[in-house]
C-alpha positions in Angstrom: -23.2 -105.6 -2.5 -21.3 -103.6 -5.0 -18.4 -101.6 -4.1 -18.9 -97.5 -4.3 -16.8 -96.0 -7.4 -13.8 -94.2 -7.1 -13.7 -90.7 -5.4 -12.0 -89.5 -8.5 -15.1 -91.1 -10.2 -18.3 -88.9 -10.8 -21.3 -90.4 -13.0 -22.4 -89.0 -16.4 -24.8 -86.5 -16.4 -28.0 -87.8 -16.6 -27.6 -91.2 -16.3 -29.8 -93.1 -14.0 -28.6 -94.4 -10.6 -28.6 -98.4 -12.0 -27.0 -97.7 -15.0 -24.3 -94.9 -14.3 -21.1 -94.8 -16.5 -17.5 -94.2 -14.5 -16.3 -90.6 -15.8 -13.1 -89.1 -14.2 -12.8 -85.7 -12.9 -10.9 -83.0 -14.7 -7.0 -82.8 -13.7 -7.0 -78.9 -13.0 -3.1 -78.6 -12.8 -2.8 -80.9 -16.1 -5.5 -78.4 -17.5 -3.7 -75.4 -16.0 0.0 -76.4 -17.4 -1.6 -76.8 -21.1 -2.9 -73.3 -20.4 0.4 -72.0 -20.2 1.8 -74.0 -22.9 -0.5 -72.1 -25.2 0.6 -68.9 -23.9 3.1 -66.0 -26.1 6.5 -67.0 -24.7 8.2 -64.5 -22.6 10.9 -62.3 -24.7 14.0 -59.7 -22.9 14.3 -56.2 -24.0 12.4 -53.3 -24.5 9.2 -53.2 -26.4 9.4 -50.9 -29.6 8.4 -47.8 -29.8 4.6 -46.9 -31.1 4.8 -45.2 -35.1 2.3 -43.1 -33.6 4.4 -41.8 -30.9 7.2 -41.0 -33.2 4.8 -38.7 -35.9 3.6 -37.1 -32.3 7.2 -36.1 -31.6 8.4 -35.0 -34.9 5.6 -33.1 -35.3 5.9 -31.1 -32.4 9.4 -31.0 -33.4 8.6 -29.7 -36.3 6.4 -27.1 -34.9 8.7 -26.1 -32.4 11.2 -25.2 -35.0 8.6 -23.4 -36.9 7.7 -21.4 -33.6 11.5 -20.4 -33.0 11.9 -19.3 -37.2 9.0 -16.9 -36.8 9.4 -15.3 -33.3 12.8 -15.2 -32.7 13.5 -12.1 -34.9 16.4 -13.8 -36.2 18.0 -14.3 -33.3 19.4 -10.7 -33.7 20.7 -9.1 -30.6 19.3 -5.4 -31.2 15.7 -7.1 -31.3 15.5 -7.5 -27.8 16.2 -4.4 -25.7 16.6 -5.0 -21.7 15.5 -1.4 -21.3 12.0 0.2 -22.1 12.9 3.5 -23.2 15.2 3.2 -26.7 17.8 5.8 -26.8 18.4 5.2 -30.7 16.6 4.4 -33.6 18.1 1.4 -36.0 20.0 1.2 -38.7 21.3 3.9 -40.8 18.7 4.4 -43.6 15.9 1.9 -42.4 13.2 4.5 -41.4 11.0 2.1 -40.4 13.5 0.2 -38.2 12.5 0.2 -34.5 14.0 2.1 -31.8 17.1 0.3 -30.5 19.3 0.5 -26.8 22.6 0.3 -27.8 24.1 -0.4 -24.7 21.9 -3.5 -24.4 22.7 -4.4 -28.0 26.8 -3.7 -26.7 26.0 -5.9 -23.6 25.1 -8.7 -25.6 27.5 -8.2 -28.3 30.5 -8.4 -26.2 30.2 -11.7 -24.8 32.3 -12.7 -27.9 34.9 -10.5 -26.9 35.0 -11.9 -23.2 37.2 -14.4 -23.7 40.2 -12.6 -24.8 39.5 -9.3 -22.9 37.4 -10.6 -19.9 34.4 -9.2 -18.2 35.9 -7.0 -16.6 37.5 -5.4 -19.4 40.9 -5.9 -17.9 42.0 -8.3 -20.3 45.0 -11.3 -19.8 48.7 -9.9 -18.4 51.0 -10.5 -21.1 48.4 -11.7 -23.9 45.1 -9.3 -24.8 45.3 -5.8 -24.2 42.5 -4.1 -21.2 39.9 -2.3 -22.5 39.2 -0.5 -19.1 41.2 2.4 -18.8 42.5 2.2 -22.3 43.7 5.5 -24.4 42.4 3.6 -27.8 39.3 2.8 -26.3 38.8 6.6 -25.1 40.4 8.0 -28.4 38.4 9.2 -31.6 35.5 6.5 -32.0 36.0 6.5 -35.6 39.8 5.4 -35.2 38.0 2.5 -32.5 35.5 1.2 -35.4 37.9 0.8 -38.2 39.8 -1.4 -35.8 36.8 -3.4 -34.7 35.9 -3.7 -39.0 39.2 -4.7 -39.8 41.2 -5.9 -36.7 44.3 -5.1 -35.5 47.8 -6.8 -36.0 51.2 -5.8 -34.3 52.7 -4.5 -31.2 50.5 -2.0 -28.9 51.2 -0.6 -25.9 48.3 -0.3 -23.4 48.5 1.4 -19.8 52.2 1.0 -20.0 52.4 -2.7 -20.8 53.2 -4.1 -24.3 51.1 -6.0 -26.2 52.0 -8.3 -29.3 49.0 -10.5 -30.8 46.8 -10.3 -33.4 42.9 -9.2 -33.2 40.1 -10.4 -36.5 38.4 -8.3 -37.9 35.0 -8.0 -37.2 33.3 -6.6 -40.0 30.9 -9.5 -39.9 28.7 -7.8 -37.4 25.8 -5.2 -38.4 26.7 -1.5 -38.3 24.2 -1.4 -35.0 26.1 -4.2 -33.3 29.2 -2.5 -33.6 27.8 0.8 -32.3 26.6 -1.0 -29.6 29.3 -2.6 -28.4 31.9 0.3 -28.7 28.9 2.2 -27.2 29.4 0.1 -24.2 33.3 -0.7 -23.7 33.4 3.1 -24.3 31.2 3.5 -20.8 31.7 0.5 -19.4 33.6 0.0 -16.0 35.6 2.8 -15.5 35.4 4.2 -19.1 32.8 7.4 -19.2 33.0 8.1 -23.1 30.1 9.6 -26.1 28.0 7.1 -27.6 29.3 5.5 -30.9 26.1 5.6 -33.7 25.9 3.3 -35.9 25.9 6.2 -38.6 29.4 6.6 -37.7 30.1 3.1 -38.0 28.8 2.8 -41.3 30.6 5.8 -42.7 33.7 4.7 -41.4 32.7 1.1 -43.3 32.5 2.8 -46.1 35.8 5.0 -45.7 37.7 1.8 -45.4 36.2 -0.4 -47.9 39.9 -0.3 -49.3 42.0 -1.5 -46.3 43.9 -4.9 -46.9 44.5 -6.7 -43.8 44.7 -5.5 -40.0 45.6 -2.3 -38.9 48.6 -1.6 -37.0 49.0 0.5 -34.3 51.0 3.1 -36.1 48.5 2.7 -39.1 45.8 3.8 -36.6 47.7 6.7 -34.9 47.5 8.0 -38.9 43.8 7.1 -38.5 43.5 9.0 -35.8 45.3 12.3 -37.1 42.4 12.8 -39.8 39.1 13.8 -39.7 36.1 11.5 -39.0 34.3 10.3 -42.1 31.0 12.2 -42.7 27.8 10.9 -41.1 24.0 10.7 -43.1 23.1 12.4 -39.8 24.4 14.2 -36.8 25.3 12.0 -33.8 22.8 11.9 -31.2 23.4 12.6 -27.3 25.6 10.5 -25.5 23.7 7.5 -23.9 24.7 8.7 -20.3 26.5 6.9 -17.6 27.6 3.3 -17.9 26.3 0.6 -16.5 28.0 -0.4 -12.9 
């Protein structure tokens, strides 16, 4: 009698009972491990980024920045009013320049000055001058906006206390700007002071066009001791009370 075959025998397909042929069953793990040999090897780091994600991203940078450029206005602080009603209209001669708040255009326009002479307006003992309570600041606004045009060098003595430092001029800023912002120190806090236009400003721009350097403080008391330079137009009212 002949032996059975092997377990790990099976016979060849279709081959007849008498005359099968011994063939061996697949190995499955040898199989599986020349699976994996054929396989991408495994790498460290971070997969890179898609080209199609990065044209995605600059192009919405790129209209982002194209967005900001045409609604913006420039980034220009009398743009944007906090208030509905406008008390003022714009800039000397621009007749077709929109109404303007200059106390909102001041509020934003002195945040450069709140470093030196702090929110408050009370300044720093022994080093800026206070703006709250100060003679100059309730004096003759023409005097106030040649200062702010073309700074202010020197000794000054303000609510009793002397003051010696230096202050830039800041002629940089528009004619509206500087309204605003005397406009507001000049009703700010304690302070209860007329408006400063920004006709007035510009005159007093023009006036000056010839002063080299900083003023001084006796250089301003001369200022002050002359009449204002004459306005394209007559002032308006004074923008009321202060803000709180």
């Amino acid at each position: 009698m002949s032996e059975p075959p092997p377990k790990d025998v099976v016979p060849a397909p279709g081959a007849l009972a008498t005359d099968r042929e011994p063939r061996r069953a697949p190995d499955v793990p040898q199989i599986h491990q020349q699976v994996m040999r054929e396989m991408a090897e495994p790498r460290d780091g971070l997969a890179p980024t898609p080209v199609w994600l990065m044209m995605v991203f600059f192009g919405l940078l790129m209209w982002g920045g194209y967005y900001l450029a045409s609604n913006s206005g420039g980034f220009r602080a009398d743009v944007y009013s906090e208030k509905p009603a406008a008390l003022y209209r714009g800039v000397a001669g621009d007749a077709a320049a929109k109404p303007v708040d200059l106390l909102a255009v001041g509020k934003r326009t002195y945040n450069n000055c709140t470093q030196c002479h702090q929110a408050d307006g009370q300044g720093v003992a022994g080093a800026f001058p206070p703006l709250d309570g100060s003679a100059r600041v309730a004096g003759p606004p023409h005097v106030l906006a040649a200062l702010l045009l073309h700074g202010l060098q020197g000794p000054v003595v303000v609510r009793g206390q002397r003051y010696d430092g230096q202050m830039p001029a800041w002629s940089q800023l528009s004619d509206t700007e500087i309204a605003g912002v005397l406009t507001f120190i000049r009703q700010a806090w304690s302070n209860r002071q007329p408006a400063v236009t920004p006709e007035l400003v510009a005159a007093v721009r023009a006036a000056t066009s010839g002063q080299a350097g900083a003023y001084t403080s006796a250089a301003l008391d001369e200022l002050a001791r002359q009449a204002p330079p004459a306005t394209a137009e007559p002032a308006p009212p004074s923008a009321g009370a202060g803000p709180a």
